[in-house]
N, C-alpha and C positions, 0 to 999 in steps of 0.2 A: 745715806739712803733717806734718811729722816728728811731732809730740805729737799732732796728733789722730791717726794713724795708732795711736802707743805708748798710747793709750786703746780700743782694744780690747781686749776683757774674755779672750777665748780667746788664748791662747799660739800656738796654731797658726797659727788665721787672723791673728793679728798679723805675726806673722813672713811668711807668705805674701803678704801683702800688702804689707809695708817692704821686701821681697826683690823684687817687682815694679814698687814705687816707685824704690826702688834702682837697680835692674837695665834698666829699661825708660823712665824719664821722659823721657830725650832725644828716644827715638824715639816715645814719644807726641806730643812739643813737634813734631818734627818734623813728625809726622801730620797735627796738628793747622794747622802753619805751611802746610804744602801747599795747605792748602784754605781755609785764611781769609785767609792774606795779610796778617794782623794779631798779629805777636809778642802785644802784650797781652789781648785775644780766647785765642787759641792756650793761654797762661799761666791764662787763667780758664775754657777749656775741660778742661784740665790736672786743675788742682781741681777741679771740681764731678764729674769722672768719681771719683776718688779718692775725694772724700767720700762718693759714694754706695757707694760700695767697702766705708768707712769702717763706714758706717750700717749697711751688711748686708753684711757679708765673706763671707757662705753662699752668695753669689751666683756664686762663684768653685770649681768641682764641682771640679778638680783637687789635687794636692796638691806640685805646683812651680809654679813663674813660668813657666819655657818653655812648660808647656802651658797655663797659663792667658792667656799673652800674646797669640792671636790673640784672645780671646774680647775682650780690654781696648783692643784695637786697634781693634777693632769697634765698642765704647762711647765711643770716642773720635770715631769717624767720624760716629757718629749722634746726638754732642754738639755736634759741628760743622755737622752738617744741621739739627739744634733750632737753635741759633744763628745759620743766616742766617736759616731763616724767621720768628725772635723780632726778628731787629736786622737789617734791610735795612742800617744803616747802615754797617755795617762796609765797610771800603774794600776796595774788589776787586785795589786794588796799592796798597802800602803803603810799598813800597820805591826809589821814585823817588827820583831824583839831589834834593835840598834844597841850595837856596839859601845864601849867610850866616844870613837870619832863620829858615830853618828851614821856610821855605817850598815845597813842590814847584813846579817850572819848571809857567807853562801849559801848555808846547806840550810832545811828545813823540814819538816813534817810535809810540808805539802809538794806533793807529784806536781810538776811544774804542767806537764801533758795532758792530765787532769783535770788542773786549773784553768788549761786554755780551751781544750773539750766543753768545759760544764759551761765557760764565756762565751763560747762560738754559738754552743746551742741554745744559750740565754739570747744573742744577738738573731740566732735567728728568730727567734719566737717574738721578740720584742717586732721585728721586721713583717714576721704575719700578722699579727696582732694591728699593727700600724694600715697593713694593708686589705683591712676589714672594711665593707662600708660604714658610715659614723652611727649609723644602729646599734651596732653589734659593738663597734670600738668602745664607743661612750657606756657601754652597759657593762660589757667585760673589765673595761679600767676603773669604773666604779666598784664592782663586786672585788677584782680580784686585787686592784690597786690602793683602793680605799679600804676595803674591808666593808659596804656599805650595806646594809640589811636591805633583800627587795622593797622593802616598804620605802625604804629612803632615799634606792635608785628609783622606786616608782616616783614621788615627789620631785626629787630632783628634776628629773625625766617628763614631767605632767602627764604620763601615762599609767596605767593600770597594771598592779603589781600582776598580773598572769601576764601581761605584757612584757612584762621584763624578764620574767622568767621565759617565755619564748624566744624573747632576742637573748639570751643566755646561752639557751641552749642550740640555738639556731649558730651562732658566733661558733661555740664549744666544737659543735660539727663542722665549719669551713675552719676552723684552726685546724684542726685533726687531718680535713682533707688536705689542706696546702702546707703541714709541717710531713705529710706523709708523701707528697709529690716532691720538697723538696729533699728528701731522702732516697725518691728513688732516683732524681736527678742525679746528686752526688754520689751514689753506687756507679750510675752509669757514667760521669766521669771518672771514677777512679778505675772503671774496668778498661775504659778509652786509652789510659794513661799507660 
């Protein structure tokens, strides 16, 4: 990753870019491990965010890694949402107790029904959330994705921390209403059914 990074042509954005490689990769891997469940998935969510970095480093309006780092933290989450809906296959737990051969045990603590329930509804919220205007997106993925203090999404944001608290709650109320229609949708297909 290191040489294709040292192959941007601008000194600046090179540097900005190796300084948030540097600085940041854990806690993308990290990011990235939360929600796939899959270290190598995670590792190749990793790179292809970077590379596209790589490809167009103008992508990045700031001129440090701190303030660039929620923006990449963001590209990371929605490399991770590209990801499951490209590869169903990716295992939802990955880290099961393994056998001698390397095997994960059949049986285990965890209600398999459960697991796919709490996924499906995690996919769909991921799905509204996406389907916000970028107001309300970039404000809610900041608060709830970064953990970002209104002051910090106000900065980030160049607007006014009461600002962000109304795209917060404005966001809060069109998730509610479109996680709440997509509910009654799926009633009224399972009644169809």
């Amino acid at each position: 990753m290191l040489a294709l990074i040292l192959s941007i042509p601008d000194p600046i954005k090179r540097d900005l870019v190796l300084d948030l490689y540097l600085n940041y990769q854990n806690k993308c891997l990290a990011i990235a491990f939360n929600i796939l469940h899959n270290l190598h998935a995670s590792e190749d969510v990793l790179h292809d965010v970077f590379e596209k970095l790589v490809e167009n480093p103008y992508m990045l309006e700031y001129d440090t890694a701190k303030r660039n780092w929620p923006y990449v933290s963001i590209m990371i989450k929605h490399a991770c949402i590209n990801c499951i809906r490209n590869n169903k296959k990716i295992a939802l737990v990955d880290d099961f107790d393994r056998n001698e051969n390397g095997v994960p045990p059949l049986t285990h603590d965890l209600d398999l029904i459960d697991l796919v329930s709490t996924h499906e509804k995690f996919i769909k919220a991921v799905q509204a959330i996406m389907e916000l205007p970028n107001i309300y997106k970039d404000a809610i993925l900041l608060r709830y994705g970064n953990g970002l203090s209104d002051a910090e999404i106000s900065e980030h944001l160049s607007i006014s921390v009461q600002n962000v608290r109304v795209r917060i709650f404005r966001a809060l109320n069109k998730l509610q209403d479109g996680m709440n229609e997509q509910d009654r949708g799926d009633q009224f297909d399972e009644e169809q059914s």
